[in-house]
C-alpha positions as CSV (number, residue, x, y, z in Angstrom):
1,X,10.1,91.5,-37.6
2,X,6.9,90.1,-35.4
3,X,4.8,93.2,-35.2
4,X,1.2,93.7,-35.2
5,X,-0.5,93.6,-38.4
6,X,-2.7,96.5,-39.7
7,X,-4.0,94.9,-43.0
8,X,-6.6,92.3,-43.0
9,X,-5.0,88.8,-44.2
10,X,-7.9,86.9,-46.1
11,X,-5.6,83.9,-46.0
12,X,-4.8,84.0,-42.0
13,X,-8.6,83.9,-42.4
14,X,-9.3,81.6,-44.4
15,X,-6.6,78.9,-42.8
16,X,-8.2,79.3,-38.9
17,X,-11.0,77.7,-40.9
18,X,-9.1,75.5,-43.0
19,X,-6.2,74.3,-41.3
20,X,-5.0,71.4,-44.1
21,X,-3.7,72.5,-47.5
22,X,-3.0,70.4,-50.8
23,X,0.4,70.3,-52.0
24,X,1.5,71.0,-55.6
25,X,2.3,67.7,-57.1
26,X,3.1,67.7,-60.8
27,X,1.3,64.9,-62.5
28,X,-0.7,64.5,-59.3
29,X,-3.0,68.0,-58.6
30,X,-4.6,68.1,-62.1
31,X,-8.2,69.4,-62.7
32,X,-9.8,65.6,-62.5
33,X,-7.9,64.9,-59.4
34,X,-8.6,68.4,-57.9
35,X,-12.0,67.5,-58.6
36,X,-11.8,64.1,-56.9
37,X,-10.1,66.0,-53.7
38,X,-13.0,67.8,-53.1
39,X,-14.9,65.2,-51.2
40,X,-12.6,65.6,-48.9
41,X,-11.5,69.4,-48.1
42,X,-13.0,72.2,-48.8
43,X,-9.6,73.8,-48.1
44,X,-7.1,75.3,-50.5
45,X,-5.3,73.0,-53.2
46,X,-2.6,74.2,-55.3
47,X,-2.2,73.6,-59.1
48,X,0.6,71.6,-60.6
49,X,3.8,73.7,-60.9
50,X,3.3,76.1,-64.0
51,X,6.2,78.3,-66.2
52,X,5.7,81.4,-66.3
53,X,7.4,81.1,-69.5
54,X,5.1,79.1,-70.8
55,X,2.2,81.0,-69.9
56,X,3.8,84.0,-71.5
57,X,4.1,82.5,-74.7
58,X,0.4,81.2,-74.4
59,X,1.6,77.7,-74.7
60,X,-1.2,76.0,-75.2
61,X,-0.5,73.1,-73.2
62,X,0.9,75.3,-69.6
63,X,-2.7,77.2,-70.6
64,X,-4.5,74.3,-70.2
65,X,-2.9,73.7,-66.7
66,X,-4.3,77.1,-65.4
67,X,-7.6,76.8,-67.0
68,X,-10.3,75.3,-63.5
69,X,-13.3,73.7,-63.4
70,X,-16.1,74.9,-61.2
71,X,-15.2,72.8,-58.2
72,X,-11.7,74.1,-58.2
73,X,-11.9,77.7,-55.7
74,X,-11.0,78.3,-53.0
75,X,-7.3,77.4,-55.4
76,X,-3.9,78.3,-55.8
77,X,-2.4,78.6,-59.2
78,X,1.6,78.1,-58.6
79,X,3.8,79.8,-61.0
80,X,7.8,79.3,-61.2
81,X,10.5,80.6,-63.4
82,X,13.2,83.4,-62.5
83,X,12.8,86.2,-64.9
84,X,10.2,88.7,-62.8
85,X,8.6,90.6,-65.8
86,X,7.8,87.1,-66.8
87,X,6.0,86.1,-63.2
88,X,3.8,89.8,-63.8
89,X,3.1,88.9,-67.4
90,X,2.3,85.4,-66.3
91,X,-0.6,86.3,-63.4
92,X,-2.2,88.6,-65.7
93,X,-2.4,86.0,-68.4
94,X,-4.4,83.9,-65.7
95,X,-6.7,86.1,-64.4
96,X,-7.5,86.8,-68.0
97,X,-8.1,82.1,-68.3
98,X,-9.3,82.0,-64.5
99,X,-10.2,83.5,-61.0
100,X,-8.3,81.9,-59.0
101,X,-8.2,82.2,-55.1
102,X,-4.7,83.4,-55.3
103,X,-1.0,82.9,-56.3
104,X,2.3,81.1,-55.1
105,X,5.8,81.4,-56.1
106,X,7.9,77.7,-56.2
107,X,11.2,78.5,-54.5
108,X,11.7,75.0,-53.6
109,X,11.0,72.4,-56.1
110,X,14.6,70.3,-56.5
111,X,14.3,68.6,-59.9
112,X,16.6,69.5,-63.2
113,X,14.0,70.3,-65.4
114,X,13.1,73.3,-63.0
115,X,16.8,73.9,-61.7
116,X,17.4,74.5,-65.3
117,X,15.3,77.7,-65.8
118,X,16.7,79.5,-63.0
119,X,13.7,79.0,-60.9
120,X,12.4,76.4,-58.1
121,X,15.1,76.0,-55.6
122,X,17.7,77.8,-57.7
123,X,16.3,81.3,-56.1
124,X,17.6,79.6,-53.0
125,X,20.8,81.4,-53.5
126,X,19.6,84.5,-56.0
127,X,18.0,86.8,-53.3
128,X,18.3,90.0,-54.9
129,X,16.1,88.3,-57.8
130,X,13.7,87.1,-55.2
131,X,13.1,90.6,-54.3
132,X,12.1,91.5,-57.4
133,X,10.1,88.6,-58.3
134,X,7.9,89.3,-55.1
135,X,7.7,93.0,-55.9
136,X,6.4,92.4,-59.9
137,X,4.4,89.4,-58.7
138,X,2.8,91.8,-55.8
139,X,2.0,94.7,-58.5
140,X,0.1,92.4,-60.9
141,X,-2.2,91.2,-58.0
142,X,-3.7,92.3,-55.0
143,X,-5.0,88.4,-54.8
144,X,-3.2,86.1,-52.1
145,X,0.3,85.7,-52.7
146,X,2.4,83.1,-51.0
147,X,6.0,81.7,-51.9
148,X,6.9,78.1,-51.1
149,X,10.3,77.8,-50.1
150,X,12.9,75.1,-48.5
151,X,14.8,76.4,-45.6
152,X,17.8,76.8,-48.1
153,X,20.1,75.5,-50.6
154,X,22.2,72.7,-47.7
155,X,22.4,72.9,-43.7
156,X,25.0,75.6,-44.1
157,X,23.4,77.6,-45.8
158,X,19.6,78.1,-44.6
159,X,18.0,81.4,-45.9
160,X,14.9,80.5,-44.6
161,X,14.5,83.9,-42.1
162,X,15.8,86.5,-45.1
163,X,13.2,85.0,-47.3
164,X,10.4,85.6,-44.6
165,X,12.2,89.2,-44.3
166,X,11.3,90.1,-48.2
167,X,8.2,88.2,-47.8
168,X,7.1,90.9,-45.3
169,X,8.6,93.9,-46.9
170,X,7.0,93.0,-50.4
171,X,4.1,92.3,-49.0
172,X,3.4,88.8,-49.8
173,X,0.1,86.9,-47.7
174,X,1.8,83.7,-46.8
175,X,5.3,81.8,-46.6
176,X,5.0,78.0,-46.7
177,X,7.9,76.2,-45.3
178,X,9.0,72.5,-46.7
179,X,11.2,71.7,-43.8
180,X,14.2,70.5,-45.9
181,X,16.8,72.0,-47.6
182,X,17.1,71.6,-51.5
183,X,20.3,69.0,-50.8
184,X,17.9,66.8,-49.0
185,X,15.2,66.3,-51.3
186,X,12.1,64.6,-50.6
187,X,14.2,62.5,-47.6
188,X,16.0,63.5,-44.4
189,X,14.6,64.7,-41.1
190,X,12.0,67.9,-41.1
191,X,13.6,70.4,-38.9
192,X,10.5,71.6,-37.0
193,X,12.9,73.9,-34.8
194,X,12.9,76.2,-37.7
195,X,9.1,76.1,-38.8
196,X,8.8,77.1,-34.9
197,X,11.5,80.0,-35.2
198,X,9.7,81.3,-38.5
199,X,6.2,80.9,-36.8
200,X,7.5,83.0,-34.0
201,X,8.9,85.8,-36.3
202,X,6.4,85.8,-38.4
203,X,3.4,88.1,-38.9
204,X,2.2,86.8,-41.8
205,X,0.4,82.9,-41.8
206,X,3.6,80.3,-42.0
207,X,2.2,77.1,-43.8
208,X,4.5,74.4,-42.4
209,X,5.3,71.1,-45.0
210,X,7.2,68.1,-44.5
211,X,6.3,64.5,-44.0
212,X,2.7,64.8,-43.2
213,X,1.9,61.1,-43.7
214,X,-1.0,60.9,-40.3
215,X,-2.8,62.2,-37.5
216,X,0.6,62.3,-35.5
217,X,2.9,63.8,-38.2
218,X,0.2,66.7,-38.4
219,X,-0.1,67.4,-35.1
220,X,3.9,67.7,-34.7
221,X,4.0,70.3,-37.6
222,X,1.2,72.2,-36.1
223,X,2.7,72.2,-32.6
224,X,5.3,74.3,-34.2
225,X,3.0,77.2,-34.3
226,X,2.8,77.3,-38.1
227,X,-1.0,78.3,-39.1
228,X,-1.9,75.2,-41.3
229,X,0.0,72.0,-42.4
230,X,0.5,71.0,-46.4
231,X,0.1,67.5,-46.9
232,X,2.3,66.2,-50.5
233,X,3.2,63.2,-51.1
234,X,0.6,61.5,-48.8
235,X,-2.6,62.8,-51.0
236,X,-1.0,60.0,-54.0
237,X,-2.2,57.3,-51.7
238,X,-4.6,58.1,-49.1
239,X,-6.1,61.4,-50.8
240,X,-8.8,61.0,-48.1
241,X,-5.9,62.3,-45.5
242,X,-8.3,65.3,-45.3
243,X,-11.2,63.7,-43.7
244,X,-9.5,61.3,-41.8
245,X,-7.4,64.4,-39.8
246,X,-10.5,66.6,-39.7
247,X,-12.2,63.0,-37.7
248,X,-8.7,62.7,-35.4
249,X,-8.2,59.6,-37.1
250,X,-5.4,57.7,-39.5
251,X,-5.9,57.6,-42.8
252,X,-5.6,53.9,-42.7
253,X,-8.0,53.4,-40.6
254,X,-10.8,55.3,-42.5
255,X,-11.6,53.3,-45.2
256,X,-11.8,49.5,-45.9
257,X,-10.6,48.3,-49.5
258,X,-14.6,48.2,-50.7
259,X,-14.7,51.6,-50.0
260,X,-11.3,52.6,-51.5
261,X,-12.6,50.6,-54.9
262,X,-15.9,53.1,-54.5
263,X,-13.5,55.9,-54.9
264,X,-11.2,54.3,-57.7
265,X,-14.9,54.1,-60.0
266,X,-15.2,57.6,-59.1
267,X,-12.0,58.9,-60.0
268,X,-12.3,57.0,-63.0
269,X,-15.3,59.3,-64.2
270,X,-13.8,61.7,-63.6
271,X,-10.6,60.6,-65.7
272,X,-12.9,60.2,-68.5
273,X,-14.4,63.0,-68.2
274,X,-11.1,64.5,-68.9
275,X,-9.0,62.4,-70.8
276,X,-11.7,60.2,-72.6
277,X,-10.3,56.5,-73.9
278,X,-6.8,57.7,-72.2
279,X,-7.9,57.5,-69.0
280,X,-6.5,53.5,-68.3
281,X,-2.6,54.3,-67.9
282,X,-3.5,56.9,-64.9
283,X,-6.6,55.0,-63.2
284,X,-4.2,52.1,-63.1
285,X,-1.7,54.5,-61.2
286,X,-3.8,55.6,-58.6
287,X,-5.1,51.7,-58.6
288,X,-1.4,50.9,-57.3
289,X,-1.1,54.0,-55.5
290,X,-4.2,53.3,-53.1
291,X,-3.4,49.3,-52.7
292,X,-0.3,51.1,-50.5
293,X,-0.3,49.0,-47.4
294,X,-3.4,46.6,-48.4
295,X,-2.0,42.7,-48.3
296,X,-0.7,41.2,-51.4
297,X,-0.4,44.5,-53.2
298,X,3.2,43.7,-54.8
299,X,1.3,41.1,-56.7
300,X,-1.4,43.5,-57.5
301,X,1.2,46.2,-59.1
302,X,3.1,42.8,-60.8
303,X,-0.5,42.3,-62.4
304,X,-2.2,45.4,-63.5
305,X,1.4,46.5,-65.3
306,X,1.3,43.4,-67.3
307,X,-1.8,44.5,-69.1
308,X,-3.1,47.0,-71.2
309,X,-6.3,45.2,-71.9
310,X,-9.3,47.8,-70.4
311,X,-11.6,44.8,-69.4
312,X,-9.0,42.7,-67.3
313,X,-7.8,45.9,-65.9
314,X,-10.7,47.1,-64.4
315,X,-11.5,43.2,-63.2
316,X,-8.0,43.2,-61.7
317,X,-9.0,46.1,-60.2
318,X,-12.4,44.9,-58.9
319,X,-10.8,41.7,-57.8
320,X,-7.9,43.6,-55.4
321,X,-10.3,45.6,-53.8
322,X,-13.6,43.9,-53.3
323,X,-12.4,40.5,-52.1
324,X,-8.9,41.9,-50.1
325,X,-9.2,41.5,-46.2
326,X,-7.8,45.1,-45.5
């Protein structure tokens, strides 16, 4: 499979540059949080998870997930479903709502809801129908195009390296790798033997993803040889993970709880912005989320879920960060 390359790869470009990409995260990578991420990368962050189904039908609430703001590029709308006329009618349908940077395929996501249309992890097992999704998806857009996979459905059955195989003879831009299998699903060891194997094979950039929680978790993934690292689950609580790697430094140790607050009456603009007088249910999640690992922050989520009253909210809020030690 490794073989020189004779066409230019805008994202092998783009990621020498860019090294740190943002995870889908449904509920998470919205427009207002994508907006609030930008202060800290300039590098690519992928929508929420989007059906194509949806999108086909001109649903207007899946439209609205694929419709960016100006601060949005360079981004990645991701798309999943099963039927492949569906994933073509689906990227036209948003370059018709947006210009994005490019396009990914979810191969990997583990919940019901997705298992149930066929799609996400599902494909897993359904190559033949991964062939043709990449081929439709590959006709509709001479874009990037990436699939994000897991290495397969349980250990005994990784399908990692056949999936890289029909990423290269489609001609797909990019393969990113969570390190699990579906069976595992957002726990068990990262097998970073395998993102090394499919770095090796591979001609096309390998995004590794897995765990990336620090400066020391990214540097193992990119010792594997991948070509950039997605960080997931660690942008809920510490969204300036960005910065922090980019300064060889743990996120921890970037901010103190004044400046964390700073951010929370940012992101709260924002939320407004967006959602108007519905904005106190999610500003009090990302409230919780961000007192991860500041003292007396059991106490903290105990309080601020007692109350739906906006004033002693935001004074809750105030009170956490601005007078906590951390």
């Amino acid at each position: 499979m490794k073989q020189e390359s004779t066409q230019f790869n805008n994202l092998s470009r783009f990621l020498a540059n860019n090294p740190i990409v943002a995870a889908p995260m449904a509920g998470i990578t919205n427009r207002s949080y994508r907006k609030f991420l930008r202060k800290f990368t300039d590098g690519l962050i992928f929508t929420e998870m989007v059906s194509v189904e949806g999108l086909k039908r001109e649903i207007n609430k899946t439209v609205d997930y694929i419709k960016l703001s100006k601060s949005d590029n360079p981004i990645i709308i991701q798309l999943f479903g099963y039927n492949e006329k569906s994933f073509s009618d689906a990227i036209k349908i948003c370059e018709d709502y947006s210009k994005p940077f490019g396009f990914d395929i979810n191969m990997g996501c583990p919940v019901k809801k997705v298992l149930k249309t066929g799609g996400g992890s599902n494909l897993l097992k359904d190559l033949k129908q991964v062939k043709k999704i990449f081929r439709y998806a590959r006709k509709q857009t001479d874009k990037t195009l990436t699939a994000k996979i897991r290495l397969g459905w349980d250990k005994n059955s990784y399908v990692y390296k056949d999936i890289l195989q029909l990423a290269h003879d489609e001609g797909l831009d990019g393969l990113i790798i969570h390190a699990r299998t579906k069976s595992d699903m957002f726990s068990g060891d990262i097998d970073y033997l395998a993102l090394e194997n499919a770095a090796q094979l591979s001609t096309i950039p390998i995004i590794g993803n897995g765990n990336i929680t620090d400066l020391s978790s990214y540097k193992k993934i990119m010792e594997t040889g991948v070509k950039a690292a997605m960080i997931g689950r660690a942008i809920m609580h510490s969204p300036w993970i960005f910065k922090a790697i980019a300064e060889n430094k743990n996120p921890e140790f970037l901010l103190d709880s004044k400046g964390i607050y700073s951010l929370l009456m940012e992101l709260k603009e924002y939320e407004i912005e967006e959602r108007g007088k519905n904005y106190l249910n999610i500003l009090k999640k990302y409230a919780v989320f961000f007192s991860k690992n500041l003292p007396n922050a059991a106490n903290f989520r105990k309080q601020i879920y007692s109350t739906s009253d906006e004033k002693e909210v935001l004074q809750l809020i105030e009170n956490f960060f601005c007078n906590n030690p951390g």
